[in-house]
N, C-alpha and C positions, 0 to 999 in steps of 0.2 A: 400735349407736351412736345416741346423741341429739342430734335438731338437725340445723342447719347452719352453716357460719362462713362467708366470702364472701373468695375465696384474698387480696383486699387487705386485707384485715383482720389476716392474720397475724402475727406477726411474723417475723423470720430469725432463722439460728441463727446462733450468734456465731462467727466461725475466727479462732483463735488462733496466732500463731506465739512458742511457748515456748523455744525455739532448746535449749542445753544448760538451761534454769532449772528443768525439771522441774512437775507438775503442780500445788507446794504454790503457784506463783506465782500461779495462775489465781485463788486467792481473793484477790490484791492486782489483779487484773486486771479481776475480775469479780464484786466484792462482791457486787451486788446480786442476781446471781445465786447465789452462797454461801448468803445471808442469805433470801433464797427459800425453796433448797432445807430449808434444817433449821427451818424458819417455820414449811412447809406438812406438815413431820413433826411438829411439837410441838401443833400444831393438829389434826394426823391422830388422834394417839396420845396425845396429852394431855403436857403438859409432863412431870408427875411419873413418869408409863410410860417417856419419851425420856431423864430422867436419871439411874432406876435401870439402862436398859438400856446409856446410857451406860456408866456406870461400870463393870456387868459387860463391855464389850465392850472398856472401859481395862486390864481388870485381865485378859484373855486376851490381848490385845496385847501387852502387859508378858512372857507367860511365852511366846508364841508366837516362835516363830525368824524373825523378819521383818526382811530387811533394807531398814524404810522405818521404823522407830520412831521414829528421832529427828525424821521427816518429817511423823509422826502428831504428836508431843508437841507441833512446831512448829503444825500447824493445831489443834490442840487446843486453843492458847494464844492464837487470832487474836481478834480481836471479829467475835465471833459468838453465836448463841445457845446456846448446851448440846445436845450431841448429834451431832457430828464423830467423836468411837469409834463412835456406833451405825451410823452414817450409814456408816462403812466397811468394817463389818460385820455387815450385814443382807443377807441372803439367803434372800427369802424369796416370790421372784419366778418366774413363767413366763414361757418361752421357747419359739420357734419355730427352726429352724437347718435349713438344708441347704446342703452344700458340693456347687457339681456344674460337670460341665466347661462349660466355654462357647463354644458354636461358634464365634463371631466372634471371637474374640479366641485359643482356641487354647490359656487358660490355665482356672482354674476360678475360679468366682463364688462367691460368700456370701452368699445370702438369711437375714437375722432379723427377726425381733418381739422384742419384749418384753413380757410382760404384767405389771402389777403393780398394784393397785386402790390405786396413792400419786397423791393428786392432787397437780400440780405437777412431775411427771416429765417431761412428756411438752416441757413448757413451756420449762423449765427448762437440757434441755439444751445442749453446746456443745460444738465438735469443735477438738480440739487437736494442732497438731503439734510433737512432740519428738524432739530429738536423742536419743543414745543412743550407745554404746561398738561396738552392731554397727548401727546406720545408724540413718536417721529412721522414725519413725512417726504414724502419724495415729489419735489416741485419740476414741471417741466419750464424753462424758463430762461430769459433774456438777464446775463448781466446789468444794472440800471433798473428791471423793472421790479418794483416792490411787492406787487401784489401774487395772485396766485390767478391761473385761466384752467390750467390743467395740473389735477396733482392726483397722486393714492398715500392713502395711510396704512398702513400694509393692518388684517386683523381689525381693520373700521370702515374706510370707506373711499372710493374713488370719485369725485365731481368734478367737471368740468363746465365751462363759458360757453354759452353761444347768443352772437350777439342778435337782438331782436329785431323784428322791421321798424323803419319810420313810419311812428304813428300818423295813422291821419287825423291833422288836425285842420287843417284850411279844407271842410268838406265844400264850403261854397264856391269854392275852385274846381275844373277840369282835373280830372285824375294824372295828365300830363303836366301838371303843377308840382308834383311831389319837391321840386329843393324848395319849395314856401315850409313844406310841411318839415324838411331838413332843419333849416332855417329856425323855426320856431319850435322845437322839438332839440335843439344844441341849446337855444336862449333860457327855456325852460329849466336845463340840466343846469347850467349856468350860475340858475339863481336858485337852484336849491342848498339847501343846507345836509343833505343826506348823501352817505359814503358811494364811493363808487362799489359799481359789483365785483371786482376783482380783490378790494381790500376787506370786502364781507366775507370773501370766499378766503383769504386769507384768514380772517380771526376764527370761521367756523373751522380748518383743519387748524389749529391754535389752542382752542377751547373746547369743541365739539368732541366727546368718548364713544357715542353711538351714532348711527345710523339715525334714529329716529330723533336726537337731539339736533344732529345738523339739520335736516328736513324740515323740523320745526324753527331752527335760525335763520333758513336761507326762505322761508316761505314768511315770516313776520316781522322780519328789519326790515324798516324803511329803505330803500334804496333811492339813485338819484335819479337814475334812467332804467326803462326796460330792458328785460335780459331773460334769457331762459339757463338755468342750470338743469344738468343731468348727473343725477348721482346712484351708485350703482356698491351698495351694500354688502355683506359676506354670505347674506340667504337667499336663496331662490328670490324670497316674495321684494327683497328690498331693492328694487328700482324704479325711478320714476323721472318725468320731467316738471319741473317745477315753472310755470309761467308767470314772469312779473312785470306788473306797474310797480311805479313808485310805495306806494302803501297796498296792494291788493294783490294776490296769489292763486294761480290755480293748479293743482297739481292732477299729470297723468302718467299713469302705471301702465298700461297695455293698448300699443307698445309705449314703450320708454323712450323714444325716437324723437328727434330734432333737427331742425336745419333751421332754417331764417324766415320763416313765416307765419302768422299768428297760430294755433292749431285750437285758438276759440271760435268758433265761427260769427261772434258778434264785434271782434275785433277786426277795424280797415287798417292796413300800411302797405306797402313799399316792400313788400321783399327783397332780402342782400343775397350778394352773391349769383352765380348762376343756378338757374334751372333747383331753384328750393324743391319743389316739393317731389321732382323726380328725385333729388338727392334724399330724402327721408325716405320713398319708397323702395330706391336700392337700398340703406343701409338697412330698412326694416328686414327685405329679403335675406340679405345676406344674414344676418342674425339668426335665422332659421335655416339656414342651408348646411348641412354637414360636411360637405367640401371648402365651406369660408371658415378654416379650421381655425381658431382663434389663438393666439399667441404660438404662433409656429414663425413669428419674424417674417413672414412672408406678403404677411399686409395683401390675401387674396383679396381681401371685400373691399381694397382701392380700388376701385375701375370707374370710369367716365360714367357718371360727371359728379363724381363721388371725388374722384381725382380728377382736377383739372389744371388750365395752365396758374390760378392764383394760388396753389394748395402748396403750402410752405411748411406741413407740419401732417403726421400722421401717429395715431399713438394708440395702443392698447394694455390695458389695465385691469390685473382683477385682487382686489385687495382680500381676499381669503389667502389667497396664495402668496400675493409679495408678487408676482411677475410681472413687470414691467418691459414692453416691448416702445421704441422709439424710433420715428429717422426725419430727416430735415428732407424741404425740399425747396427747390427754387423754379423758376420757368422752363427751365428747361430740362427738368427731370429731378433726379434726387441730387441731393448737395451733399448727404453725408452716411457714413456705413449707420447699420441698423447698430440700435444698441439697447441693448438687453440685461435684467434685471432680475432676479440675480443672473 
């Protein structure tokens, strides 16, 4: 990480209470922050890369089973800049994840990162709470983006995103091949007709009452691409990570731990992000260590290369409790004060 910032310096993150209005409302709530978020992508990526991917990412929505479309076409239609389909379907980020029990409290905790070299991520974000059909939830989360990466439902259940490697698929290629296997592994998603993983993970804290009803949602909906979820329950025994294809699921319990590389050993890809598997090996430790004292705001079990320079987000969660620990980060250290729950 680069630099230093001076903790008065920072800013806060925004809490929002969205009661039943859902998350399209946050862009009438928090333009500025909307207007941020797809600014610092069109600047990233160049406008005309942001509106062709747009559009392809309009025209997969469109054939994809998603029941938030009408909720897309609406923010799609806001003033804003171009780039709201991409923006909600871009995945293309590394992650940190481990679900583990938590002795003082008696239920299990959620340690993540985020890694993603978007500047403006880390800044950017805002934590949102909404109603729902099976109770409230607390979404971590970009004004514009519809779905859900990281959330807790306080008394059910805390899960979280991590995006998966690129499959190998061109094996009759040199392993120095891998953008074929990019390539054809985007094309694939493209032309499926199955939801994205962030808007599954949205109707499971929507619909889902228990632990064991989400687990059994997030493991048998078809999805459109691979993705590992970590979800981290109110009892000891209930955590685990959940690895997926499109139609097929494998679930592990001990450890509960994830970053960005297959943990089947019959699955080939591409690991994202840096140094994957050293990153699950730290956050395994840390989850067992009684000095990485969890939800103390102090994010000990951040340290290299658990923290690095793409790591735009840090979060802990333990839904027995209700306590939510948050803070942003950008390249050059943290972008915004910790923020805490209750």
């Amino acid at each position: 990480m680069e630099g230093t910032t001076h903790v008065s310096d920072l800013p806060d993150i925004p809490f929002f209470d969205l009661g039943g209005a859902g998350p399209l409302a946050l862009i009438e709530q928090a333009p500025g922050y909307a207007h941020g978020m797809i600014s610092c992508g069109r600047q990233q990526y160049s406008p005309m890369a942001v509106d062709v991917m747009d559009r392809l990412s309009r025209r997969w929505a469109h054939k994809a089973t998603s029941p938030y479309l009408a909720e897309l076409q609406a923010a799609g239609e806001a003033d804003l800049p171009g780039g709201i389909w991409f923006m909600n379907h871009a995945y293309e980020w590394g992650c940190t994840t481990c679900a583990s029990q938590d002795e003082s409290s008696g239920g299990v905790s959620l340690r993540r990162s985020l890694d993603w070299p978007f500047d403006g991520l880390g800044r950017h974000v805002v934590v949102a709470r909404q109603d729902s059909p099976a109770g409230p939830y607390v979404n971590i989360t970009w004004p514009g983006f519809l779905g859900v990466i990281t959330a807790m439902a306080p008394g059910r259940f805390a899960i979280a995103i991590n995006q998966a490697p690129v499959l190998r698929r061109a094996s009759f290629l040199p392993r120095w091949c891998w953008p074929v296997d990019w390539v054809i592994s985007r094309w694939t998603t493209w032309q499926s007709d199955f939801r994205a993983p962030g808007f599954l993970l949205r109707q499971v804290f929507e619909s889902c009452e228990t632990y064991a009803d989400a687990k059994k949602m997030l493991s048998e909906t078809p999805i459109a691409l691979p993705v590992f979820y970590t979800i981290a329950g109110t009892e000891p025994d209930q955590a685990c990570v959940i690895e997926r294809l499109a139609e097929r699921a494998r679930v592990f319990e001990d450890p509960a731990a994830v970053a960005n590389h297959w943990l089947s050993p019959d699955l080939e890809g591409r690991s994202r992000g840096q140094e994957s598997e050293t990153r699950r090996q730290r956050i395994c430790a840390a989850a067992q260590d009684p000095d990485a004292a969890l939800l103390t705001g102090g994010f000990s079990w951040l340290t290299p290369p658990v923290l690095n320079k793409d790591t735009r987000l840090a979060v802990e969660a333990n839904a027995r409790t209700g306590r939510l620990v948050v803070q942003g980060y950008e390249k050059t250290g943290a972008a915004t004060t910790v923020f805490s729950l209750p």
